[in-house]
Residue, then its C-alpha position, 0 to 999 in steps of 0.5 A: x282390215x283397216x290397211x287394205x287396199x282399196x284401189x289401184x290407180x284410181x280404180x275401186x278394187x270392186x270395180x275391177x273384181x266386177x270386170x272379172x266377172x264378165x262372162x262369154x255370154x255377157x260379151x256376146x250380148x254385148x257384141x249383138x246390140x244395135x243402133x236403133x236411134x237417128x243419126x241426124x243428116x245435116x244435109x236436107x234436100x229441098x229439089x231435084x231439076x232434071x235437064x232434058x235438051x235443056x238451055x239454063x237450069x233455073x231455081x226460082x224458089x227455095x233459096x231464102x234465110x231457111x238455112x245459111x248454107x246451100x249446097x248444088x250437086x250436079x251430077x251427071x251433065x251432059x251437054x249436047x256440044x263438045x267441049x264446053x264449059x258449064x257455069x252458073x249466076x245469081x239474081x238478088x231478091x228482085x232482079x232478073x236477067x242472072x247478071x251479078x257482079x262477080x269476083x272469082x279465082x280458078x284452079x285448073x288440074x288435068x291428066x290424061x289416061x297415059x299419063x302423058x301430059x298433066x298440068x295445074x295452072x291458074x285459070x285466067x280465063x275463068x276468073x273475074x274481077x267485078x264482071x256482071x254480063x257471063x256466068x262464072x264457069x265451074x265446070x271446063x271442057x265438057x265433052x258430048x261423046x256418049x260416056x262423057x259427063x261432068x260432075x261437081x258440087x257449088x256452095x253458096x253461102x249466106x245467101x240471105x245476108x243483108x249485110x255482107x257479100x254472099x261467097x261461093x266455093x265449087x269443085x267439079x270434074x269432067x271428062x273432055x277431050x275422049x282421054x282427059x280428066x280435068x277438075x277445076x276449083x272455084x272461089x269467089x264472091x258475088x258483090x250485093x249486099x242484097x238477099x240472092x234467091x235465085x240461080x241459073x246453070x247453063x253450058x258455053x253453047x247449045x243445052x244441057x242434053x241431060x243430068x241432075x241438079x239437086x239442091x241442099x240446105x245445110x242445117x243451122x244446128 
C-alpha cells in the first residue's frame, strides 16, 4: 500500500514487530551473558615497603617520567611513641639529605566517639612557607595503643617535570587520644624545578613500629 506507515517516531515498523518477537528463552540468554574481557586499572602498583621498628621509610627508585602521577598508600601506621605525627620529603634528582623547599596548607577535623568535642580548624602549624629543614606532616596524633593506626593516601604529581614545580595532595586519618578520630587534608607544592626521584616517610619521634606503604603509578592514558 503506497500510504502505509512505515515508521513511528523514527522507528522502522519492522523494527518494532522484531521486538515483539523476543521470546522468554531470548531474554534469559540475554540475562546469563558475561563480561569476559579487561577492565583496565589505571592504578599500576610498582613496590611495596614494610615497616618493622623502622625510623624513615625511603623510596630510593622507581619515581621517574614513567607516569605523571604517583600515588603512596599508607596503610596501617603504627608508630612506637604516642601521638605522633607521621610526614614525608622529597629529594630532586641529585641530592640527598630529604630537605626540599615546601610550600603547604592544612585542614584539620576531628571527633570523638561521644560526640562531644569536633572541630575543623586551619592548621598553623603544619603549613609551610618556603621551609626546607622538617618534613611536611600529613598525618597528626597518631597513637601507640595496640588497636591504633593512621591511614591515608599522598600524591605527587609530575614528579619528573622540569619545567614546573612538583604539587602534592594528602588526606589521612588516624586514631589519637584512645577516643578521637582526627583527618587532615594536606596541599602544597614542593619549589624545584628539578626532576624529584626520591621520598622519605618518618614519624615526629621514635620508629615506624609497623605498616605498609605501597606505591602507585597512574597511567597516561
Amino acid at each position: 500500500m503506497a500510504n502505509a506507515v512505515q515508521k513511528v517516531n523514527g522507528i522502522d515498523i519492522g523494527d518494532i514487530q522484531a521486538i515483539n518477537t523476543i521470546t522468554d528463552d531470548n531474554l534469559q540468554a540475554l540475562n546469563t551473558l558475561e563480561f569476559t574481557g579487561t577492565i583496565p586499572d589505571a592504578h599500576t602498583l610498582i613496590s611495596t615497603h614494610t615497616a618493622s621498628a623502622s625510623a624513615t621509610i625511603d623510596i630510593t627508585s622507581g619515581i621517574d617520567s614513567t607516569y605523571d602521577v604517583y600515588e603512596f598508600h599508607c596503610i596501617n601506621i603504627h608508630p612506637a611513641n604516642d601521638g605522633v605525627a607521621f610526614s614525608f620529603q622529597v629529594n630532586a634528582d641529585g641530592g640527598s639529605g630529604f630537605s626540599e623547599t615546601i610550600t603547604s596548607t592544612a585542614f584539620d577535623f576531628w571527633n570523638s566517639e561521644s560526640a562531644s568535642a569536633g572541630n575543623v580548624s586551619y592548621n598553623t602549624g603544619n603549613d609551610k612557607s618556603e621551609i626546607s629543614d622538617s618534613y611536611q606532616v600529613v598525618a597528626e596524633s597518631l597513637a601507640n595503643d595496640n588497636d591504633d593506626s593512621g591511614g591515608g593516601i599522598l600524591t605527587l604529581y609530575a614528579p619528573s617535570s622540569t619545567t614546573y614545580v612538583k604539587h602534592f595532595t594528602a588526606s589521612f586519618t588516624s586514631k589519637y587520644w584512645s577516643t578521637y578520630t582526627y583527618s587532615i587534608n594536606t596541599a602544597g607544592y614542593i619549589n624545584t624545578t628539578t626532576a624529584i626521584d626520591e621520598i622519605s616517610f618518618k614519624v615526629a619521634s621514635g620508629n615506624i613500629d609497623t605498616g605498609v606503604i605501597k606505591m602507585y603509578g597512574i597511567s597516561k592514558s
